[in-house]
N, C-alpha and C positions, 0 to 999 in steps of 0.2 A: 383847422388850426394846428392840430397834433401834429397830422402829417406834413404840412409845413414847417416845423419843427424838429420834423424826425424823429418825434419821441416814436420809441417801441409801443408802448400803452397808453388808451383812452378811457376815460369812466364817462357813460351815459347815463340818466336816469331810467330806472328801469320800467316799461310800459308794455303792454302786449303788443301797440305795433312796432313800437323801438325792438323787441324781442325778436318779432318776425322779421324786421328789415335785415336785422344783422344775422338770422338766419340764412334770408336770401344771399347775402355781402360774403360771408361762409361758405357755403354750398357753390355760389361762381368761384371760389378763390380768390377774391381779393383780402382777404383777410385768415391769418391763420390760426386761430383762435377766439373764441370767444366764453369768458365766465359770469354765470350771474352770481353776485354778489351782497347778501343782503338787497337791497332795493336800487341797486346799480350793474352795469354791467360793463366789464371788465374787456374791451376790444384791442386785443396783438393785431398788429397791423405790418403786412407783408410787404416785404421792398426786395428789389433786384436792381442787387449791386448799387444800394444806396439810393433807387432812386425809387418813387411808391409806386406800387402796380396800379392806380386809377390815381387822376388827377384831382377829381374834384366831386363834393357829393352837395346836390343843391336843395333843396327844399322849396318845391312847391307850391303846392299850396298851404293856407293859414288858415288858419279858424274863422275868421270874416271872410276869407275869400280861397274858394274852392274853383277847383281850375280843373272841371271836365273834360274825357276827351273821346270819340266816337272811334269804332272799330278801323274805319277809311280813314280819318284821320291817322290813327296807331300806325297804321302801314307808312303812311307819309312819311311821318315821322322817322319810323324805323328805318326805313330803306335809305333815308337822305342822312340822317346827323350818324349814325352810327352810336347815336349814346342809347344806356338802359335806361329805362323808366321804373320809377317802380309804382303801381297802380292799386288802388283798393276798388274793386268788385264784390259784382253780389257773388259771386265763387270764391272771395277772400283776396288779400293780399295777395298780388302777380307782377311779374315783370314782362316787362312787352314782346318778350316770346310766349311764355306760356300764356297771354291774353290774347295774343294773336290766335293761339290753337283754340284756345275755349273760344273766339270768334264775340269777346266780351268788349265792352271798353268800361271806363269808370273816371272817378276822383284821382289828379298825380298827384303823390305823395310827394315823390322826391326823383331825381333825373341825379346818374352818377359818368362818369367820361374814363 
């Protein structure tokens, strides 16, 4: 919603895997900052030339419903849509390159474009 908006900043509440996502979201560059904030976190969100570097960030799965996915699957996946995934593993929080190299699959968090 932000970045359909254009606003420069977003406040999330703050969680350890909220923490780690926008770490991952950071470290690709899609975002050019990030601060925590008392129990929120504080996400600058990066645009060229006005327009946002990722279109969309979706979520997954839900607390009722957990939405698996298998290594040969991952590939699938990967090689066709072009989008990131982002994956919780028993090696921790992953995006579907680095799950691909650990040869892992798990639980999608969230898929961004």
């Amino acid at each position: 919603m932000a970045v359909k908006n254009k606003r420069k900043y977003a406040y999330v509440p703050f969680s350890r895997n909220g923490n780690v996502v926008v770490n991952i979201l950071y470290n690709m560059g899609y975002i050019i900052n990030y601060v925590i904030e008392y129990n929120k976190i504080k996400i600058e969100f990066k645009y060229n030339d006005g327009i946002s570097v990722f279109n969309g960030f979706f979520f997954i799965s839900r607390p009722g419903n957990k939405k698996k996915i298998s290594v040969n699957k991952l590939r699938q996946v990967y090689f066709k849509k072009k989008s990131i995934l982002i994956i919780s593993t028993k090696c921790g929080i992953l995006t579907t390159v680095d799950a691909l190299k650990k040869g892992t699959g798990g639980i999608i968090l969230a898929e961004f474009k």
